[in-house]
PLY file of the C-alpha trace (Angstrom):
ply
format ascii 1.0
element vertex 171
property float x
property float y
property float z
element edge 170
property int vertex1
property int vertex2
end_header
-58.25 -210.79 -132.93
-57.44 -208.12 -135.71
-58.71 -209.19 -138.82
-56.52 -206.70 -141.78
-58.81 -204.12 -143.52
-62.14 -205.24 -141.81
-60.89 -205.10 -137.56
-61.70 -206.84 -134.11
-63.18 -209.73 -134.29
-63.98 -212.48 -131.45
-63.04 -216.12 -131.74
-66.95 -217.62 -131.19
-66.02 -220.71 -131.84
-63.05 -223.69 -133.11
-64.89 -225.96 -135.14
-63.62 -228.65 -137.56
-65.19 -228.80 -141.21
-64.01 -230.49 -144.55
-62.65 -228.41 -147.12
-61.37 -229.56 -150.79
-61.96 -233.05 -149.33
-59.55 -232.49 -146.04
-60.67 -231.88 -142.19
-59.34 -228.89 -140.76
-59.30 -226.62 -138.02
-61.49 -223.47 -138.53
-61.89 -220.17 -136.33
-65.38 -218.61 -136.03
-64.48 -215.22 -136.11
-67.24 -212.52 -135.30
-66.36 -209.28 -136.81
-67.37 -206.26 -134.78
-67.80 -203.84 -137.88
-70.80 -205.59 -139.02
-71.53 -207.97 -136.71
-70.97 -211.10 -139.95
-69.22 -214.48 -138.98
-66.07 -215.92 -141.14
-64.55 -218.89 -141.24
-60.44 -218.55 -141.00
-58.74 -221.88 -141.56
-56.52 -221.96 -137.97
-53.28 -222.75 -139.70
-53.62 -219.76 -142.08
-54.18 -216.97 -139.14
-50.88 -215.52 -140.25
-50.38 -215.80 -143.83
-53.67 -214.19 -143.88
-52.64 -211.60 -141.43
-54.85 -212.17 -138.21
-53.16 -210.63 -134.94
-53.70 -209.76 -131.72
-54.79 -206.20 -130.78
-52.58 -203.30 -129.74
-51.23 -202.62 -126.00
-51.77 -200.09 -124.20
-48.49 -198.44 -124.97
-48.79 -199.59 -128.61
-52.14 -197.33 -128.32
-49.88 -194.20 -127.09
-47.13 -194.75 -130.22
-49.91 -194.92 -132.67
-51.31 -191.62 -131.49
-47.77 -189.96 -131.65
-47.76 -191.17 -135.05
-50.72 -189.32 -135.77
-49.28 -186.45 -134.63
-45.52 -186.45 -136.45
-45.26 -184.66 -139.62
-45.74 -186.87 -142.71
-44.22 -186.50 -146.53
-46.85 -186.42 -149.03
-48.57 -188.96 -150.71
-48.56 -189.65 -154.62
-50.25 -187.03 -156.41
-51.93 -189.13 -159.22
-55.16 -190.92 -157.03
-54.50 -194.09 -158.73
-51.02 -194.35 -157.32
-52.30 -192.88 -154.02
-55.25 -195.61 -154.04
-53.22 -198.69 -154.87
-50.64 -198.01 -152.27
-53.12 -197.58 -149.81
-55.22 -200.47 -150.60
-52.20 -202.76 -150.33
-51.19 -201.21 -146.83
-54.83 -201.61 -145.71
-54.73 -205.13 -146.62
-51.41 -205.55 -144.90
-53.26 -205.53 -141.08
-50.60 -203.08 -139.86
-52.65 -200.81 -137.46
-49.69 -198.09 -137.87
-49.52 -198.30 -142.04
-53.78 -197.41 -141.59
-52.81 -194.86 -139.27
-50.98 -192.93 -141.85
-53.66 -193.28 -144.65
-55.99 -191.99 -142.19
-53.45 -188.78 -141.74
-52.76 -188.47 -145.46
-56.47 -188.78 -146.71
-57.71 -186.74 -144.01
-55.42 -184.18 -144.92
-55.78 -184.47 -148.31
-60.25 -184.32 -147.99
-59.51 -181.19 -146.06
-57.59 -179.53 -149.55
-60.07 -180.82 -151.89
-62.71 -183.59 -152.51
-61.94 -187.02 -152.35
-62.49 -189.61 -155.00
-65.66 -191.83 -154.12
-63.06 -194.59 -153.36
-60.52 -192.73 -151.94
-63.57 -191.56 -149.08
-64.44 -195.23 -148.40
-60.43 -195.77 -147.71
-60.34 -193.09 -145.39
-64.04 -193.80 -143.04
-62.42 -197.68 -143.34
-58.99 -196.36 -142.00
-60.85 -194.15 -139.35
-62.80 -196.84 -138.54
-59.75 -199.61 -138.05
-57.80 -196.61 -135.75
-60.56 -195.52 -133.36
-61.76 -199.04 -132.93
-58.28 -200.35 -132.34
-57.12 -197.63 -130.15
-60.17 -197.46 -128.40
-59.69 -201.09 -127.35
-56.08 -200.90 -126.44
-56.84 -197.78 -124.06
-59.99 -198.77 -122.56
-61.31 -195.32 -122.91
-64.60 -193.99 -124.28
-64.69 -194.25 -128.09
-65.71 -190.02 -128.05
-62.57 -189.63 -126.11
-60.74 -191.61 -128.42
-61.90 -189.61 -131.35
-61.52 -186.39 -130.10
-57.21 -187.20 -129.41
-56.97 -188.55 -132.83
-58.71 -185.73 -134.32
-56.44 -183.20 -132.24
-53.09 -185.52 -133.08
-53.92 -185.20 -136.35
-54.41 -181.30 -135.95
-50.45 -181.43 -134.56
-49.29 -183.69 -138.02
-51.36 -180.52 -140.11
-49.76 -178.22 -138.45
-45.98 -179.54 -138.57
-46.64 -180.45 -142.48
-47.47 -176.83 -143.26
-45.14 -174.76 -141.38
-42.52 -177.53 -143.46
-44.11 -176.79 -146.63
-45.31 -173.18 -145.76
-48.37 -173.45 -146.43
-51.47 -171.56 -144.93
-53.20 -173.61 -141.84
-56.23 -173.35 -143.97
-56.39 -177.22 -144.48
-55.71 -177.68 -140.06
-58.11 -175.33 -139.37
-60.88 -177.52 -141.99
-60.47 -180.94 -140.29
0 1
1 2
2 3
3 4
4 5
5 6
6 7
7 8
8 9
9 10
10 11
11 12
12 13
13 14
14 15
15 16
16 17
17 18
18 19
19 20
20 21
21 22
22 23
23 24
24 25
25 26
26 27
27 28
28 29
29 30
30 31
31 32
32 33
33 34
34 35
35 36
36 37
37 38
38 39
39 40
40 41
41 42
42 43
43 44
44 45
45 46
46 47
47 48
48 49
49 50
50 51
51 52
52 53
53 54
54 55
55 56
56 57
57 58
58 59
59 60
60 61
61 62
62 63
63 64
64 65
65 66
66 67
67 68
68 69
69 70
70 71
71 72
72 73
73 74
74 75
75 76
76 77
77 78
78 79
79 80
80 81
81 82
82 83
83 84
84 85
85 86
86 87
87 88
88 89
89 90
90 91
91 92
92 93
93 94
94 95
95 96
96 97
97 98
98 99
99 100
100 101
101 102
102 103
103 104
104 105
105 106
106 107
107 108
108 109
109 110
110 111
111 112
112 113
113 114
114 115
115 116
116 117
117 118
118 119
119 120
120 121
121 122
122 123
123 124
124 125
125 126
126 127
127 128
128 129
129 130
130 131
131 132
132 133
133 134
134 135
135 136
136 137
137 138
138 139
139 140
140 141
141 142
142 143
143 144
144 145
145 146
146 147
147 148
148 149
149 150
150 151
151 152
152 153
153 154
154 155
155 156
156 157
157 158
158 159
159 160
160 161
161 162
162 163
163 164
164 165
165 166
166 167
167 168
168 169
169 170
């Protein structure tokens, strides 16, 4: 299971406990990230966002994702932080994807905020994990194509803009 903004996570166990004086239904869920437990109440798996990993092909549409050109983010950080946040907490795989592309471009032009650099190893993170799950490969191997699909996106967004491959040639 996909747990939004913190990623896999294996059902351990289904166990029953009382809550606000009511028995329900409760998933053990082992996160991989940091190896912590939490307890997800079974009938709230989707309001809360819990899903099922990628495919395989899923894998090879996120990595052409990685690789199209992209439109800027908000300049202001703020703006730029609370969109992101709310698209981290959303669980979409593909909406993390493209934070990862815009923040990594954006560290390669100038520093990032202390928050905005948490956002982007926690989107790396959620990608590499994911995709290295849904293609079965070696998690180096699964770096190294999302570091050169991202290369591609640079590229694309600069010859747009006309800018000089200075930031591509940084990441």
């Amino acid at each position: 299971m996909i747990y939004p903004n913190h990623g896999i996570g294996v059902i351990e166990v289904i166990k029953r406990m009382e809550f606000d004086g009511v028995e329900m239904e409760f998933y053990q869920l082992r996160l991989s990230g940091n190896n912590t437990t939490v307890n997800v109440p079974v009938d709230k798996v989707q309001a809360i966002g819990i899903r099922t990993p990628i495919k395989t092909v899923d894998g090879e549409k996120l990595l052409k994702l990685l690789a199209t050109n992209f439109v800027a983010p908000p300049s202001d950080w703020k703006d730029r932080f609370k969109e992101f946040s709310e698209k981290m907490r959303s669980g979409d795989i593909f909406s993390v994807a493209e934070i990862l592309k815009h923040l990594t471009y954006l560290g390669s032009l100038k520093p990032l905020s202390f928050r905005e650099k948490r956002l982007l190893e926690r989107a790396r993170y959620l990608v590499i994990s994911e995709l290295t799950m849904a293609s079965g490969k070696p998690q180096e191997k699964v770096e190294e194509a999302v570091e050169q699909a991202l290369q591609k996106a640079f590229i694309k967004f600069e010859k747009k803009n006309g800018k000089a491959s200075a930031a591509s040639a940084a990441v």
